[in-house]
C-alpha positions in Angstrom: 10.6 17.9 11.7 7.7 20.4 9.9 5.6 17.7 8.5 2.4 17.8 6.7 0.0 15.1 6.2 -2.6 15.4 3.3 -5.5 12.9 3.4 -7.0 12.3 6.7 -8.9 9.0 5.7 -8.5 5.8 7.6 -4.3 5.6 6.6 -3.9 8.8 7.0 -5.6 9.5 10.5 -3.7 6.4 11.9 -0.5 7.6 10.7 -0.8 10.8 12.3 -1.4 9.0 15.6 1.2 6.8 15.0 3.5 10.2 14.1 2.4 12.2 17.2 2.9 8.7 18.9 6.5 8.9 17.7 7.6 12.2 18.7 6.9 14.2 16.2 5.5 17.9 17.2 5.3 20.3 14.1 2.5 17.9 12.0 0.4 20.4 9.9 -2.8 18.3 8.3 -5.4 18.8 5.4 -8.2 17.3 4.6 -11.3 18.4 2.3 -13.8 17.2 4.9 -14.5 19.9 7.6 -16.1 16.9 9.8 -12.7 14.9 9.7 -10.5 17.7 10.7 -12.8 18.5 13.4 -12.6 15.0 14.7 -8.6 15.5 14.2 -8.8 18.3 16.0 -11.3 17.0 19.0 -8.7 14.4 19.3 -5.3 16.0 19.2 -6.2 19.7 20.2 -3.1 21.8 19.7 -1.0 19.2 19.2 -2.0 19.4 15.2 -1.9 22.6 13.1 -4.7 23.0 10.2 -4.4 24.0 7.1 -7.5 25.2 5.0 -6.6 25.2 1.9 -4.8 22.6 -0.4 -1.5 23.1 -1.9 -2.6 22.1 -5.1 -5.4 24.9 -5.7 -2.5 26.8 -6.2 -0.4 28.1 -9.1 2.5 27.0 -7.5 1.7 24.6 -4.8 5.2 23.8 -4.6 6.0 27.2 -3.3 3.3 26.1 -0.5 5.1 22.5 0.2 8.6 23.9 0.2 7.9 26.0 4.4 7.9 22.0 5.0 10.3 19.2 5.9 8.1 16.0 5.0 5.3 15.6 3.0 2.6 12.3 4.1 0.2 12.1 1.0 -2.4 9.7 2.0 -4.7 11.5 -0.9 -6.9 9.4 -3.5 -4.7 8.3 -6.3 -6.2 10.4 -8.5 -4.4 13.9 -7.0 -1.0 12.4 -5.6 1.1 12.6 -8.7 0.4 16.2 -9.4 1.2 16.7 -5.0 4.4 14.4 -5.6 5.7 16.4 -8.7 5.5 19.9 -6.5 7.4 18.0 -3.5 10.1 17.0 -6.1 9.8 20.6 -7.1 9.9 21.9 -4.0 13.0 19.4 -2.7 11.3 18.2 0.0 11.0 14.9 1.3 7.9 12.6 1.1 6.5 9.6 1.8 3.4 8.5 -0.6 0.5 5.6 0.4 -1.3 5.9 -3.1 -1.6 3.3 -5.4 0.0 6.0 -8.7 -1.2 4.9 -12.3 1.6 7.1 -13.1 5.0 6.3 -13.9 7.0 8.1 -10.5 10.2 7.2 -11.6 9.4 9.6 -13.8 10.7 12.5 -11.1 13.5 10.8 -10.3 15.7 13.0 -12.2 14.2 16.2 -11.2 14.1 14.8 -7.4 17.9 14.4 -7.5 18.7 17.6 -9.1 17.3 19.5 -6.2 17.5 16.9 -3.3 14.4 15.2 -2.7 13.2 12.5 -1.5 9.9 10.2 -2.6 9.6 7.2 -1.3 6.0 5.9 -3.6 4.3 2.8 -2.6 4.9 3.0 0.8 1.9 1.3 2.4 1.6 -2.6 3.2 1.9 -4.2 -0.7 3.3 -2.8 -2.3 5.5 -1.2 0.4 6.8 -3.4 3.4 6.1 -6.6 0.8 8.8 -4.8 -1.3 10.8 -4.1 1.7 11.1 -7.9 2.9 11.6 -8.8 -0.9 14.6 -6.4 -1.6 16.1 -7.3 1.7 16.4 -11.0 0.5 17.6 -10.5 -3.0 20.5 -8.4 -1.6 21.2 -11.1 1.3 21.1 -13.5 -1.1 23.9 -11.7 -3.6 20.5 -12.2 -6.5 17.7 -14.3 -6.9 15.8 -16.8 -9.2 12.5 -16.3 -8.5 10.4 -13.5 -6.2 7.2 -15.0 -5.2 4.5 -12.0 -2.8 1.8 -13.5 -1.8 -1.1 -11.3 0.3 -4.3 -10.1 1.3 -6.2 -8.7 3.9 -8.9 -11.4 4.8 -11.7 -11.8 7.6 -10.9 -13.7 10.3 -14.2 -15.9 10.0 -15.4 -15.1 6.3 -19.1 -15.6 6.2 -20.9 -17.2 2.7 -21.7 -15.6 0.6 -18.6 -13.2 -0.4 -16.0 -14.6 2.0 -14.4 -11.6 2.4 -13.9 -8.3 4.1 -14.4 -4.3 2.9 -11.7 -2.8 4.7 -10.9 -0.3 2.1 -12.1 1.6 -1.2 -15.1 -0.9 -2.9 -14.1 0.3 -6.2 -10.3 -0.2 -6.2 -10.9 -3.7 -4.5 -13.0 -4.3 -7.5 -10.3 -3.5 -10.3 -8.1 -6.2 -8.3 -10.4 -8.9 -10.4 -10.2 -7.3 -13.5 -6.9 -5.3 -14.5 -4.3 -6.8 -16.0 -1.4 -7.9 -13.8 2.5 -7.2 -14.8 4.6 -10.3 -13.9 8.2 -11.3 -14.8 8.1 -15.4 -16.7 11.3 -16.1 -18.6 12.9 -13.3 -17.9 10.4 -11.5 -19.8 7.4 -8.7 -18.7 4.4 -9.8 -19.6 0.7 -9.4 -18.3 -2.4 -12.4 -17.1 -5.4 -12.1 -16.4 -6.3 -12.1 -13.1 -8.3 -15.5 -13.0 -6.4 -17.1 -15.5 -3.7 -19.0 -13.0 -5.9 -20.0 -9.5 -4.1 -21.9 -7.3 -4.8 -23.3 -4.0 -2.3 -22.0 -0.8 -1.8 -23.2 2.7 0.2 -20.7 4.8 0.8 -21.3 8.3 -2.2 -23.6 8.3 -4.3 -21.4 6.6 -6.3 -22.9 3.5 -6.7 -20.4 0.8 -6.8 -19.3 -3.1 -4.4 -16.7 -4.7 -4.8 -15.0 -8.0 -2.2 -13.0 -9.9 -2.3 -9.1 -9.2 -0.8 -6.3 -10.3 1.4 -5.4 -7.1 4.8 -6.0 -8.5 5.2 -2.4 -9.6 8.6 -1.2 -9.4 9.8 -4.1 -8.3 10.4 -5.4 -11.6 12.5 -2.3 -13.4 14.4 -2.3 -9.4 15.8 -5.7 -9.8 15.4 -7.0 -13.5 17.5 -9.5 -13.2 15.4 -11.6 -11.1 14.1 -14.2 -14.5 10.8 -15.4 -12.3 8.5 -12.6 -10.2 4.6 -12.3 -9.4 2.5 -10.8 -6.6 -0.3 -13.2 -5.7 -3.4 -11.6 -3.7 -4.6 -14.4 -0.8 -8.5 -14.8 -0.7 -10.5 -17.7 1.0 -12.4 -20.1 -0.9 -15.6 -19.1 -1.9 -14.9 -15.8 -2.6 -12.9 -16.1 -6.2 -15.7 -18.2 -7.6 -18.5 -15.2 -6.2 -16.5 -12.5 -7.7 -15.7 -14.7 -11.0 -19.6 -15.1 -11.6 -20.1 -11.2 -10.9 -17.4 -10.4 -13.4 -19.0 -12.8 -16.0 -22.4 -10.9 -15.7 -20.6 -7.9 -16.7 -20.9 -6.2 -13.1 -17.2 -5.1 -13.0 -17.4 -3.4 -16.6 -17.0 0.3 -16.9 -18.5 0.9 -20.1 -22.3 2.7 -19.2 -25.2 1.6 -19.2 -28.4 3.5 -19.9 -31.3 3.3 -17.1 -33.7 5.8 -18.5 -32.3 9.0 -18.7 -29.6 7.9 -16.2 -26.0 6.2 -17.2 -25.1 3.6 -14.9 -21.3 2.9 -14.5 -21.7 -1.3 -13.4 -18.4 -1.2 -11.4 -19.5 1.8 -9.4 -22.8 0.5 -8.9 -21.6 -2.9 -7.7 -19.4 -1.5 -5.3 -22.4 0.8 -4.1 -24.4 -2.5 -3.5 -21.9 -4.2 -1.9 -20.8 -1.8 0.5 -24.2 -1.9 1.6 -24.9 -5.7 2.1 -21.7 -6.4 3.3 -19.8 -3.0 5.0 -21.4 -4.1 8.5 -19.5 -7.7 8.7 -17.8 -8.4 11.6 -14.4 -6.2 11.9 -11.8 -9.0 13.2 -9.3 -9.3 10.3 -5.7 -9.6 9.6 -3.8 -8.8 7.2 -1.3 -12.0 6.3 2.0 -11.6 3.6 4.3 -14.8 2.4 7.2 -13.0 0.9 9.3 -15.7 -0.7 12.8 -15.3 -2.6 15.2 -18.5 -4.4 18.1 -17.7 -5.2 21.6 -20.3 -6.5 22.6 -20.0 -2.5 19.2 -20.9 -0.7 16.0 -19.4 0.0 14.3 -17.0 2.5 10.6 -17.1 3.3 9.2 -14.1 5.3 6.1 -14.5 7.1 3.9 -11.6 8.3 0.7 -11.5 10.4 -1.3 -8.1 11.5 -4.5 -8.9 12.8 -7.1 -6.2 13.7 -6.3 -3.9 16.7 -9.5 -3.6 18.6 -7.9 -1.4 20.9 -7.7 1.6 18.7 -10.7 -0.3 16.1 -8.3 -0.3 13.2 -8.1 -3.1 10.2 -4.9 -5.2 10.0 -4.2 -3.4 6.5 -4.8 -0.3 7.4 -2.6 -0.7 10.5 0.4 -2.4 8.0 0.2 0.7 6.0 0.1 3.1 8.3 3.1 1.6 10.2 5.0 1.1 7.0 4.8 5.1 6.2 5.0 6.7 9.6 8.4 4.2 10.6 9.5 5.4 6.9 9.2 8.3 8.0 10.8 8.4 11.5 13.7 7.0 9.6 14.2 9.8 7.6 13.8 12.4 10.3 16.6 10.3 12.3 18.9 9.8 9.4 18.5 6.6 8.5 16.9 6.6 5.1 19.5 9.9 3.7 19.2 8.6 0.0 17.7 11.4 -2.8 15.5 10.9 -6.2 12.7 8.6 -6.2 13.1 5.5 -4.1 10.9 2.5 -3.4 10.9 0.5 -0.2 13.2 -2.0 -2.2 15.8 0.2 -2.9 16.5 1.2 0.9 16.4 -2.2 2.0 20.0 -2.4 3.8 19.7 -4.0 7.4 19.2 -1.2 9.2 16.4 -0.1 7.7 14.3 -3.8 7.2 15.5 -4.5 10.6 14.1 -1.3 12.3 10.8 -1.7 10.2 10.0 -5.2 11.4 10.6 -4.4 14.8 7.8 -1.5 14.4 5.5 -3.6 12.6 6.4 -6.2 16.0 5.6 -3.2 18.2 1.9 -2.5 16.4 1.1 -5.8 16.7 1.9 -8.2 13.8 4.2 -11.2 13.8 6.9 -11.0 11.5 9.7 -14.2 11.1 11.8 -14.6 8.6 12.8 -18.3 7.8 16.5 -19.1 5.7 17.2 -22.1 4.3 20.9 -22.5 2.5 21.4 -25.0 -0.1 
């Protein structure tokens, strides 16, 4: 299958290994930074094509898309709905990581119309989260309440953050501060992220969750589920470190004048922190508890993916990666065949949360599902 992978930053460079891993032999990559595709390229030699220039510096960057089969966008948020909109144009098939601020049920009709396939969201949460999720609610014939709870956390958190930079500063950052959609009541409303702290014990695991705004799709894909949050996991010590940052006014983005120079707080914090704390030790995992109630019983997934150190790759990053690439290996074998815009919850038949877990088993990461019938 021609594939192309755009975006070789930590997810996307591990799912090209895990693609080339997989079998597949036409994977055509691009990437702004000459130093990354040379390190693709040092690695892989001609098992990888190049491309130099982007699709989207073009007119018509669908016309560019459409000599492929499958699109990997692993790109910064910012430019993966305008790559999205030409794969829909170009009725390809693709598999997205980004976290969209955009509305991507927005192409579903135009996907349909010509035979595309997106599947958005399709990293660790949302993504395989939403996977385990829609599994149960279709198991269970409905549910009552949809409860994700996640994070990726260090294995020994160290005072004074308690936590981990595994991933973009920044975005971590707006976790603490925007708005997060939930479903109470059978109503979708939004809560501040510190508003509703609660403590958490997970497989023995003491910890703190706060609402975040994960849920995404989830709640338009199954809205008649009355009760659903996502809940990112954090030890103690961190919430109450990043609540006294975010009282200071570090996490604002409105400017601030230094001189001559406007200083973005958010940015600058994340600048700061990356530097006092990007060199912590690397062990960590990345831990979900997915559970769904329904009138006929309950099921609790558990998932686990600690750090590889094999290949020196974060439990998250790993979860993502593995979550797109088996997506993808699906729907070069057949198995996901469905058109329009689909998140992992609306492809969650057996076959495909079955073949998914065992991948995620294969990488690493436990994975148990627990039932209980009332």
């Amino acid at each position: 299958m021609k594939t192309l992978i755009m975006g070789l930053g930590r997810q996307g460079f591990r799912i090209l290994e895990l693609l080339l891993e997989n079998g597949f032999d036409a994977v055509t990559v691009y990437d702004r930074s000459k130093e990354v595709v040379e390190r693709a390229q040092a690695r892989f030699g001609n098992r990888i094509h190049v491309m130099n220039r982007s699709p989207l510096g073009e007119n018509a960057p669908e016309v560019m898309l459409s000599s492929f089969e499958l699109l990997i966008d692993a790109l910064p948020s910012v430019w993966s709905y305008p790559l999205l909109q030409a794969a829909a144009k170009a009725g390809i098939r693709a598999v997205s990581v980004s976290f969209l601020e955009e509305d991507f049920m927005a192409l579903d009709n135009e996907a349909k119309a010509v035979g595309a396939l997106i599947v958005p969201d399709c990293g660790a949460a949302p993504g395989f989260s939403h996977l385990m999720a829609g599994y149960s609610v279709r198991q269970l014939g409905g549910a009552s309440r949809v409860v994700m709870k996640l994070g990726a956390i260090p294995k020994s958190p160290m005072p004074p953050f308690f936590h981990s930079l595994t991933w973009s500063v920044e975005d971590l950052m707006e976790e603490y501060v925007r708005p997060a959609k939930v479903r109470k009541n059978a109503h979708v409303t939004t809560e501040d992220p510190f508003e509703s702290v609660q403590e958490e014990e997970i497989n023995g695991l003491k910890l703190q969750s706060f609402v975040s705004d994960g849920a995404r799709s989830f709640l338009t894909s199954y809205p008649d589920v009355p009760e659903m949050e996502e809940r990112t996991l954090r030890w103690h010590g961190h919430l109450e470190f990043m609540a006294t940052i975010r009282e200071a006014g570090f996490l604002s983005r409105e400017p601030v004048q230094m001189g001559s120079t406007a200083v973005i707080p958010i940015r600058f914090l994340a600048k700061v922190l990356e530097k006092q704390f990007g060199n912590l030790e690397r062990d960590d995992m990345f831990i979900m508890e997915i559970t769904v109630e329904s009138a006929e019983g309950s099921h609790v997934h558990f998932y686990n993916m600690p750090y590889n150190s094999e290949n020196d790759v974060f439990g998250l990053v790993n979860s993502v990666a593995v979550t797109a690439a088996e997506t993808a290996a699906m729907i070069r074998d057949g198995v996901i065949r469905e058109t329009g815009v689909k998140p992992l919850e609306l492809l969650a038949t057996k076959a495909v949360f079955t073949r998914m877990a065992d991948a995620h088993r294969r990488h690493g990461a436990v994975v148990e599902l627990r039932e209980r019938k009332r």
